[in-house]
C-alpha positions as CSV (number, residue, x, y, z in Angstrom):
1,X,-10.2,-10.3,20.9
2,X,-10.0,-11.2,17.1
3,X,-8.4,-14.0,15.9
4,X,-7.5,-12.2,12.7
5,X,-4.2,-10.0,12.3
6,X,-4.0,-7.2,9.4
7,X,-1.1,-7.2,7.6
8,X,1.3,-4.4,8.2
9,X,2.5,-1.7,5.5
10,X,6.0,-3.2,6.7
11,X,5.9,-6.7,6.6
12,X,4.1,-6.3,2.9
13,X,7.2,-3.7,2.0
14,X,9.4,-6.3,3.3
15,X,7.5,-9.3,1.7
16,X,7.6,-7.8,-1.5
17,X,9.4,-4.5,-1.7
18,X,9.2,-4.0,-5.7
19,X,5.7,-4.6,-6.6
20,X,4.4,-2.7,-3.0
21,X,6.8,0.3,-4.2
22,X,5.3,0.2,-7.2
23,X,2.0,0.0,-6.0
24,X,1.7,2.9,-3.8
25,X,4.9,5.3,-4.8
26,X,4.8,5.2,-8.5
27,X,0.8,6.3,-8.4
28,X,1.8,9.3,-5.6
29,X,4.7,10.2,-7.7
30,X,2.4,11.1,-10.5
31,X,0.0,12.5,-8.8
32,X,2.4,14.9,-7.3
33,X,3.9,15.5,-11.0
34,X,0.3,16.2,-11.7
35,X,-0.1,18.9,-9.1
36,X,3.4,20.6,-10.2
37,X,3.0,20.1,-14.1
38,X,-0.3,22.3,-13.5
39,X,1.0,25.0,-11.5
40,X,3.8,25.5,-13.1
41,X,2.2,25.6,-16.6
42,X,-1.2,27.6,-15.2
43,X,-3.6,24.9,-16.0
44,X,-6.9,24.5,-14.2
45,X,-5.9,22.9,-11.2
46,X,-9.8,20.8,-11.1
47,X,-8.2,18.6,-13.9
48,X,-5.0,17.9,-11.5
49,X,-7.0,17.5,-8.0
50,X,-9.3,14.9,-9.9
51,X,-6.0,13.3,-11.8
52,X,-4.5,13.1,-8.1
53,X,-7.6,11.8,-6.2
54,X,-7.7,9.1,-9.0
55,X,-4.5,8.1,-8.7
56,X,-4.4,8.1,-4.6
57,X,-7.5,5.9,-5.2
58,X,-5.9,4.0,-7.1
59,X,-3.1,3.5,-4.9
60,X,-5.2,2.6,-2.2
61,X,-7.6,0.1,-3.8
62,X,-4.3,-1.9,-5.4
63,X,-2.6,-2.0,-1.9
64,X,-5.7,-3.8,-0.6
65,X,-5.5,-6.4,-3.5
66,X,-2.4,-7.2,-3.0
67,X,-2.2,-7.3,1.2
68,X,-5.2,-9.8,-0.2
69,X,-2.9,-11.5,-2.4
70,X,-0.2,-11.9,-0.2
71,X,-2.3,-13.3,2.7
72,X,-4.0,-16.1,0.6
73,X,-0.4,-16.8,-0.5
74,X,0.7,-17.0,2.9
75,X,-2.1,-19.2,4.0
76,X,-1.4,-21.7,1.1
77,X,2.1,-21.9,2.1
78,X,1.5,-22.2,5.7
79,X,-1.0,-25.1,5.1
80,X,0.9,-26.8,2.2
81,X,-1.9,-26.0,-0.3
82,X,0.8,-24.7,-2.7
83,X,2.1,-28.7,-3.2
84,X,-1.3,-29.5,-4.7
């Protein structure tokens, strides 16, 4: 077995609940806006399924970054690399 342990969605919501909501709601939220905002006014709904992949993506790739960010954090703090 692995040494290594991935970081949960919950412990990084609990860690740092603003900027993970951020993160991952505020890019669904619009893509979801997207989707509506095109049906409702009859545009092409290509434009909004690439505007929604983008942003779901986006979400994705930015969550990864900062699970990465919060575990070198955690690492400094744990090996008092942060007092340096």
């Amino acid at each position: 077995m692995s040494g290594r342990r991935s970081l949960s969605f919950v412990e990084l919501f609990r860690a740092t609940p603003v900027t993970s909501s951020l993160l991952t709601l505020a890019p669904l939220t619009l893509a979801l806006g997207q989707l509506g905002n095109s049906y409702v006014n009859g545009v092409s709904p290509a434009v909004s399924v690439a505007f929604a992949a983008v942003m779901v993506a986006f979400a994705v790739v930015a969550m990864g970054h900062h699970a990465a960010e919060h575990r070198i954090r955690r690492l400094e703090a744990d090996y008092g690399l942060d007092r340096v």
